[in-house]
C-alpha positions as CSV (number, residue, x, y, z in Angstrom):
1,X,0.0,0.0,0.0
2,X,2.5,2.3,1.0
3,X,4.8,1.5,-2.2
4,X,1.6,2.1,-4.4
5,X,0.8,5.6,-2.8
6,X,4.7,6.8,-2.9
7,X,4.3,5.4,-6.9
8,X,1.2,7.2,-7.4
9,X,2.6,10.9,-5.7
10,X,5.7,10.5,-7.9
11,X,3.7,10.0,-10.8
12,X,2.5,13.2,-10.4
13,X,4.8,15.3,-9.5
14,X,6.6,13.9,-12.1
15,X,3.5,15.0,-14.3
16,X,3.8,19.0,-12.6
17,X,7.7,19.0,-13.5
18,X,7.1,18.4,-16.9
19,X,4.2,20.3,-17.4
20,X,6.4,23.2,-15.9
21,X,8.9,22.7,-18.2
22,X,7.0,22.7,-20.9
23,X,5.6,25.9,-20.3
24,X,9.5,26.8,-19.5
25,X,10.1,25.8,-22.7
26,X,7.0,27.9,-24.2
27,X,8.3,31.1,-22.6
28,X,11.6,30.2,-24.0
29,X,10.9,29.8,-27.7
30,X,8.7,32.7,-27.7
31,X,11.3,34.9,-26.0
32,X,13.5,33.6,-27.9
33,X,11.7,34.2,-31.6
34,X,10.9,37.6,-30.3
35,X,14.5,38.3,-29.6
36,X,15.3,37.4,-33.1
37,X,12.5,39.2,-34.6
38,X,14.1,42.6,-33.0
39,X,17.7,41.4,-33.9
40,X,16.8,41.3,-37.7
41,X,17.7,44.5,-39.3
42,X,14.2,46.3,-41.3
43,X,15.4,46.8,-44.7
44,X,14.7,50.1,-46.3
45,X,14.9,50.8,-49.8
46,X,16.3,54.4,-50.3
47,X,16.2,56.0,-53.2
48,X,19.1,58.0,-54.7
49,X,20.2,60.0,-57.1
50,X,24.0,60.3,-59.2
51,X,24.8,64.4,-59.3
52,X,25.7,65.6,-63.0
53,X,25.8,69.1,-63.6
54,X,22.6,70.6,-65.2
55,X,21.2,73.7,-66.6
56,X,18.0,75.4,-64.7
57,X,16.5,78.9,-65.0
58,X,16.4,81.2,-61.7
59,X,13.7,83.7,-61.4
60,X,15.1,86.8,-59.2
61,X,12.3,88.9,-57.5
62,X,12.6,92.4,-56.3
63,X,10.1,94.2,-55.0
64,X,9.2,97.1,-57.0
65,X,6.7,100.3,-57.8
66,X,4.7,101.6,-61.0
67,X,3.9,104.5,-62.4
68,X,3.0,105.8,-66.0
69,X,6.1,106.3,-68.9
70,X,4.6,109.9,-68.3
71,X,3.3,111.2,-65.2
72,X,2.8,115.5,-64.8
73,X,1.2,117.3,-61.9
74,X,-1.1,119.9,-63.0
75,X,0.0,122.8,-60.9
76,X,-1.7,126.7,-61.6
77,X,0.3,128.9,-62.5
78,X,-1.7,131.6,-61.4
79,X,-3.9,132.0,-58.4
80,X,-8.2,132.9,-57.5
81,X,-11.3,131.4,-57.3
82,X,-11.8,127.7,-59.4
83,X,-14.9,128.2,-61.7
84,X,-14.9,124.9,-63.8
85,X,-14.2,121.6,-63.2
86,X,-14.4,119.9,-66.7
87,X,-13.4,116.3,-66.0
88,X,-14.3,113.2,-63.9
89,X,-11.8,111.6,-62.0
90,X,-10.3,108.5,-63.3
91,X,-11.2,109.0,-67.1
92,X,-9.0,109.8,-69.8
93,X,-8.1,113.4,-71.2
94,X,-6.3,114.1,-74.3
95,X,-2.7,117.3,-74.1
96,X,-4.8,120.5,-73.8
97,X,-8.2,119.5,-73.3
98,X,-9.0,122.0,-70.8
99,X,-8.8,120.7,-67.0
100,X,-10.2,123.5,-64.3
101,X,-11.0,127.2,-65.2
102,X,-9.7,129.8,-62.6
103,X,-11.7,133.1,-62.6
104,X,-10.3,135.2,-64.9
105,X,-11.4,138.8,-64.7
106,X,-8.7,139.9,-62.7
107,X,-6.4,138.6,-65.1
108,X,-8.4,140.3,-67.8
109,X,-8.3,143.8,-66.1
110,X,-4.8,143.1,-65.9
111,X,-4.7,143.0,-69.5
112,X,-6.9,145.7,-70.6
113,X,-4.4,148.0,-68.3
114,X,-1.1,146.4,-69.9
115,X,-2.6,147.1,-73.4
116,X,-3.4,150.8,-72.3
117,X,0.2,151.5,-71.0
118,X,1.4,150.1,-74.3
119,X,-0.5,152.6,-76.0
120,X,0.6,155.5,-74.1
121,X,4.0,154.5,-74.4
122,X,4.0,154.3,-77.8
123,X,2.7,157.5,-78.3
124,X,5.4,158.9,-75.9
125,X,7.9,157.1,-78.3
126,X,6.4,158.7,-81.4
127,X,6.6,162.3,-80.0
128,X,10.3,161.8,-78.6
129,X,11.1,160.2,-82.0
130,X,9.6,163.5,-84.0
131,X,11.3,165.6,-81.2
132,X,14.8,163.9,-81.5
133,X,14.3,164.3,-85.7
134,X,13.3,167.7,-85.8
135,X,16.6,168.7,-83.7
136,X,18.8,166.4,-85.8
137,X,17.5,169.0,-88.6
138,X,18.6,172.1,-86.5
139,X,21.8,170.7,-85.3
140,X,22.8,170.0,-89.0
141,X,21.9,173.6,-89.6
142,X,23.9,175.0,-86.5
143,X,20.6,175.9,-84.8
144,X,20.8,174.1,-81.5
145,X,23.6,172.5,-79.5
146,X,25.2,168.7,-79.6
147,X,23.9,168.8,-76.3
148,X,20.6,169.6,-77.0
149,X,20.4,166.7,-79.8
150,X,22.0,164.2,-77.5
151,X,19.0,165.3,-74.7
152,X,16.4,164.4,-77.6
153,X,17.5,161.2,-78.7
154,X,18.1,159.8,-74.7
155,X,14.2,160.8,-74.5
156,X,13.5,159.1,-77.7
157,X,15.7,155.6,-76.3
158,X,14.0,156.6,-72.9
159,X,10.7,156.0,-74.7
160,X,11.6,153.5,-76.7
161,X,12.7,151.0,-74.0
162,X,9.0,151.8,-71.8
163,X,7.5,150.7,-75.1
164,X,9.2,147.4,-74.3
165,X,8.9,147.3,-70.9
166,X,5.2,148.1,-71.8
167,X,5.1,145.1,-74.0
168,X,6.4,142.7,-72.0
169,X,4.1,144.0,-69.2
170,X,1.0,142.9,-71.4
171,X,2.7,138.9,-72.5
172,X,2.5,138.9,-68.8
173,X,-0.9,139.8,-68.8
174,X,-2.1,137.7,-71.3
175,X,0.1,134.8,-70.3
176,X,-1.2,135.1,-66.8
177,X,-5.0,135.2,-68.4
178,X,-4.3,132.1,-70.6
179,X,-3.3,130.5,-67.2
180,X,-6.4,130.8,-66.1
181,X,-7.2,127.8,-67.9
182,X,-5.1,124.3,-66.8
183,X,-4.9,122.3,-69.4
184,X,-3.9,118.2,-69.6
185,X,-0.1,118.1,-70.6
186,X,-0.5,115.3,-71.6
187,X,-2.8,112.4,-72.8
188,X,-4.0,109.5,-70.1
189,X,-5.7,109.2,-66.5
190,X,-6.5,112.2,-64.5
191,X,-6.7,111.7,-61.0
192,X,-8.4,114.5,-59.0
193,X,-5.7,115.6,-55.9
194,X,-9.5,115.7,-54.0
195,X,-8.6,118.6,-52.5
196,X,-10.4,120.9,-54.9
197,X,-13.8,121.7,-56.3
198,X,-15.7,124.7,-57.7
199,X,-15.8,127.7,-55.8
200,X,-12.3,126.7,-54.0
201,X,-9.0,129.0,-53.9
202,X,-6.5,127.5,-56.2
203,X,-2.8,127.9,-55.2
204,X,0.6,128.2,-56.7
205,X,2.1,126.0,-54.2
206,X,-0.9,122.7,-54.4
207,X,-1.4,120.6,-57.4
208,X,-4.8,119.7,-59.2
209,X,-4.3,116.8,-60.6
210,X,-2.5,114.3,-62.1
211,X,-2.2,113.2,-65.3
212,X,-0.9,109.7,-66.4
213,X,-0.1,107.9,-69.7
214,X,-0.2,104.3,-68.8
215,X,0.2,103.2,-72.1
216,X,3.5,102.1,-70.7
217,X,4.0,101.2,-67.2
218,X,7.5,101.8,-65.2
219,X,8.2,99.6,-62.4
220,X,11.0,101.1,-60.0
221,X,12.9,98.8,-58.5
222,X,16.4,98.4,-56.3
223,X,19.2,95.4,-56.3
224,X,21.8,94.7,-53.9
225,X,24.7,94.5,-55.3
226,X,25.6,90.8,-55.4
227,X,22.6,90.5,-57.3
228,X,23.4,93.4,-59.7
229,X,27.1,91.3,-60.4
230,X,24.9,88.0,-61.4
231,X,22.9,90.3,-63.4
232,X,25.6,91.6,-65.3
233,X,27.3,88.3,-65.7
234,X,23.7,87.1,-67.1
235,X,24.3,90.1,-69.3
236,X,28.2,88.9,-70.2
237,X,27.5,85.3,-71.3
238,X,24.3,87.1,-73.6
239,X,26.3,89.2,-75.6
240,X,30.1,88.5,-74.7
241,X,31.2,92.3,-74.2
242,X,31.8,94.5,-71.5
243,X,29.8,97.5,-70.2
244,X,26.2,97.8,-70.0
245,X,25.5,98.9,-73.9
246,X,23.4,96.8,-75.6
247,X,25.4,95.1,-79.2
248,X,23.9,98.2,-81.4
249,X,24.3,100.9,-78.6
250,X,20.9,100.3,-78.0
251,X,19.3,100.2,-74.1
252,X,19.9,97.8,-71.9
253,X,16.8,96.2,-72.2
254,X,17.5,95.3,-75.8
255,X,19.7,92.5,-75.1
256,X,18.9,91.2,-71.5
257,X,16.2,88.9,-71.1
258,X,13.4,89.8,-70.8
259,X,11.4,90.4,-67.3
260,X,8.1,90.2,-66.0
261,X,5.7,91.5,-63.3
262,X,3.5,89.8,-60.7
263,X,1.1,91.4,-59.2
264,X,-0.3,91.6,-55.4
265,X,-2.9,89.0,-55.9
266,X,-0.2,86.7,-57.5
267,X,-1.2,87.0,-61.0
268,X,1.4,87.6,-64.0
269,X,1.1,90.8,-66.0
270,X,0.4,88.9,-69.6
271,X,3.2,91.5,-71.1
272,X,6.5,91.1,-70.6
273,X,8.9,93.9,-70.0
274,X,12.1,94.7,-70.8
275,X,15.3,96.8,-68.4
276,X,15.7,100.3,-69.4
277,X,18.0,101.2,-66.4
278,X,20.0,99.5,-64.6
279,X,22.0,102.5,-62.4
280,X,25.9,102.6,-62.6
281,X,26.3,103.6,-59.0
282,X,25.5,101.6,-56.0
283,X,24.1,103.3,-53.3
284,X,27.0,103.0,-50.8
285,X,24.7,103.1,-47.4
286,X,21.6,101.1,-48.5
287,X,24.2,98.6,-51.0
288,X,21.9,98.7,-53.7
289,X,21.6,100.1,-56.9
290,X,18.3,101.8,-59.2
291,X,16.7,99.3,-61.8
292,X,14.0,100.5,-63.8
293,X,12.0,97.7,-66.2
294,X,9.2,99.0,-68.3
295,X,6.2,96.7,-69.6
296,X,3.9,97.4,-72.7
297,X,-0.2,98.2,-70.6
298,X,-2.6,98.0,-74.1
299,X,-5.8,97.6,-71.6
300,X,-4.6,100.0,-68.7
301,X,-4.7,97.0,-66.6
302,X,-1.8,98.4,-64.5
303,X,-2.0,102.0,-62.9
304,X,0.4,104.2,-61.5
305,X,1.2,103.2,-57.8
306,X,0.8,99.6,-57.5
307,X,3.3,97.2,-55.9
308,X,4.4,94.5,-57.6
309,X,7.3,92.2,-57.7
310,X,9.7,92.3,-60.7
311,X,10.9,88.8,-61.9
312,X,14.3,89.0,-64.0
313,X,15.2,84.8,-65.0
314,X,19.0,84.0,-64.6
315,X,20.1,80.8,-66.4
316,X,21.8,78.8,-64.0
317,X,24.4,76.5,-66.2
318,X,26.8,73.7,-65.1
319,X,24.9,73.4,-61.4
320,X,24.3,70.5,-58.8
321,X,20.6,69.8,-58.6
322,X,19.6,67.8,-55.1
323,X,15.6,67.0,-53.8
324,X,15.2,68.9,-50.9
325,X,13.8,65.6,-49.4
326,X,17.3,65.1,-49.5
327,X,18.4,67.5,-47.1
328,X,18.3,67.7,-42.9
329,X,18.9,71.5,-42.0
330,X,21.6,72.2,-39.7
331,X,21.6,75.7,-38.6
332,X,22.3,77.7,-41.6
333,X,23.3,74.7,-44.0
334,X,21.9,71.9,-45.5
335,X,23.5,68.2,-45.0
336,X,23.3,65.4,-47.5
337,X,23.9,62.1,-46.8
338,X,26.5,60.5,-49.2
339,X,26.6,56.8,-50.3
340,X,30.3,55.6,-49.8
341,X,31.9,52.5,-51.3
342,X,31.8,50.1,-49.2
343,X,27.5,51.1,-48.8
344,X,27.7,53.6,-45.6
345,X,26.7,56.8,-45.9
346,X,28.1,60.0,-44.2
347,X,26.5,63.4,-44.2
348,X,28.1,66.2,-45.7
349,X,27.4,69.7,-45.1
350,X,26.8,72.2,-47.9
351,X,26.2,75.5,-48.6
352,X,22.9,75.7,-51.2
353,X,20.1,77.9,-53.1
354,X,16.5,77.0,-52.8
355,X,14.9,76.5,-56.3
356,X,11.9,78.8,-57.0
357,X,9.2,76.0,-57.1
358,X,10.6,74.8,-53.8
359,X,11.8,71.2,-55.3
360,X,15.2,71.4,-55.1
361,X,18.4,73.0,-54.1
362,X,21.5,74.2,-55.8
363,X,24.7,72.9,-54.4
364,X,27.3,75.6,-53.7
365,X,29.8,73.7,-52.3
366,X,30.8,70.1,-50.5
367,X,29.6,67.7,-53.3
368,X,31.0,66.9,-56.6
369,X,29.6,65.8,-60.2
370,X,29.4,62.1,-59.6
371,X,28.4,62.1,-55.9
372,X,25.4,59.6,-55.0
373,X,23.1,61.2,-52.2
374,X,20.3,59.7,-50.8
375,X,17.1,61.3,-52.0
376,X,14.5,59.9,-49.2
377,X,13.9,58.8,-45.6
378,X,17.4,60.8,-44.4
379,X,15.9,61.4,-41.4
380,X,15.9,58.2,-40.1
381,X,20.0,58.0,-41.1
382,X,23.3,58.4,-39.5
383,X,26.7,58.6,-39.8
384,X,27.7,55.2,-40.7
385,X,24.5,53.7,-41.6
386,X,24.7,50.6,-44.0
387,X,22.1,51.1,-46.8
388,X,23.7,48.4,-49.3
């Protein structure tokens, strides 16, 4: 009995050891498969690209402001009461169409008294001239004096000159009465100054209104000067000659390429423009220099005064092109991660230009033609890293 209970009891504790080790074993092989699982490397494919040297165009922006090829203040030239306003603000006049109408009976008094002292100077003149002729008869005779004759003809060049004194007095006159009216000087937009209506004291010293051809628009604009030496080289490799002449002494704009304009709201001005001036002094506190571009307006879609953003293209020859989803920013350069022989990569810093679209960057410096960079996932990489 007691042998058959002490066989029974091992029997099952021999049945609990190995059900323990089992489950030993269980927990085992899975730690152990989840160990390997984690010890496997995850393969990434990375895509790369082989730098060559390549051509792109750069689009340069500078802010910039229009106005029309022609754009006159309508100042008076005299002063009094407006009586006329003969235009609406924001149409188009034509050179001389008349503008404002400044009360002009002053200036017509004026005239009427000018044309009266003309008179009686000229009669003065006549009777100094009969005076002076009459003695030159009795002087030739032995009558009178040399010193009387002299005394007759300084009256007669006394009267003379108030005759042209007199004369000028009345151009005045009448110049001043023509001035009365202010004319367009030219043909385009007026724009009232707002300042002024009928009934209001016009001044010498405040304008009217303005008067703009926008046939052409101007679009001011200044360059630093590290730009204006890229511009000039653009200009260089164009037509292979020094100075800023165009091939036929023509302007500037003739032989650089040509430019255009967006506007505020993004769009493109459907004309483009050419560089009229580009200045030959740079400004030596501000480091810039004057550009001027101008740009054909058919529809007087552009106005004077807008702001817009002048876009000159610079062809880019001979360059490094990388992805930016190549690059990991470091401070104030960009690092690439370059695939070595042996399949590690190492990241090397460069200096680089962002394209305009946003897609790429130009390599300044720190990778050669022939270079493979990895183009994706570099932010996942380090020094070292096997990718091959």
């Amino acid at each position: 009995m007691n042998d058959k209970r002490i066989s029974n009891m091992t029997r099952r504790i021999l049945f609990l050891c190995a059900a323990w080790l089992g489950a030993c074993g269980l927990m085992s092989s899975c730690s152990c498969g989840g160990n390997k699982s984690q010890g496997e490397a995850i393969k990434v494919n990375y895509e790369t690209k082989v730098l060559q040297k390549e051509n792109r165009i750069y689009n340069m922006s500078f802010p910039a402001t229009t106005s029309g090829v022609i754009e006159v203040k309508a100042y008076p030239q005299v002063e009094g009461i407006i009586t006329q306003k003969n235009f609406v603000a924001g149409t188009i006049v034509t050179k001389g169409q008349a503008l404002f109408v400044i009360d002009p009976t002053e200036y017509q008094l004026s005239v009427q008294s000018a044309e009266a002292d003309l008179k009686v100077a000229k009669a003065s003149m006549a009777s100094t001239k009969l005076q002076y002729e009459s003695n030159l008869e009795l002087y030739r005779k032995n009558v009178i004096s040399e010193f009387v004759l002299n005394t007759s003809l300084n009256d007669y060049n006394s009267a003379e000159a108030s005759v042209a004194q007199a004369e000028a007095q009345l151009n005045i006159a009448r110049t001043n009465l023509r001035h009365c009216t202010i004319s367009a000087p030219a043909t385009g937009y007026v724009a009232d100054n707002g300042n002024y209506k009928v009934g209001d004291m016009a001044s010498r010293s405040q304008y009217l209104c303005t008067v703009s051809d926008i046939s052409k628009i101007l679009a001011d604009f200044s360059i630093t000067e590290t730009d204006l030496l890229d511009i000039v080289q653009e200009f260089h490799l164009r037509n292979g000659k020094k100075g800023m002449e165009g091939p036929k002494g023509g302007l500037v704009g003739d032989s650089m390429p040509k430019v255009k304009l967006r506007l505020k709201d993004g769009s493109i001005h459907p004309q483009e423009g050419r560089i009229t001036v580009i200045s030959s002094i740079v400004n030596p506190t501000t480091g810039t220099a004057a550009c001027r571009a101008e740009f054909d307006n058919p529809d007087g879609v552009l106005r004077s005064g807008l702001s817009a953003n002048v876009i000159i293209p610079i062809t880019l020859e001979n360059i490094l092109c990388v992805p930016q989803t190549a690059a990991v920013r470091l401070q104030d350069k960009m690092m690439f991660y370059r695939i070595k022989e042996d399949g590690t990569v190492e990241g090397i810093l460069c200096q680089t230009y962002p394209s305009n679209d946003g897609k790429e960057y130009y390599i300044l410096d720190g990778l050669n033609e022939g270079d493979e960079v990895v183009t994706n996932g570099v932010g996942k990489l380090t020094n070292g890293a096997k990718i091959r």
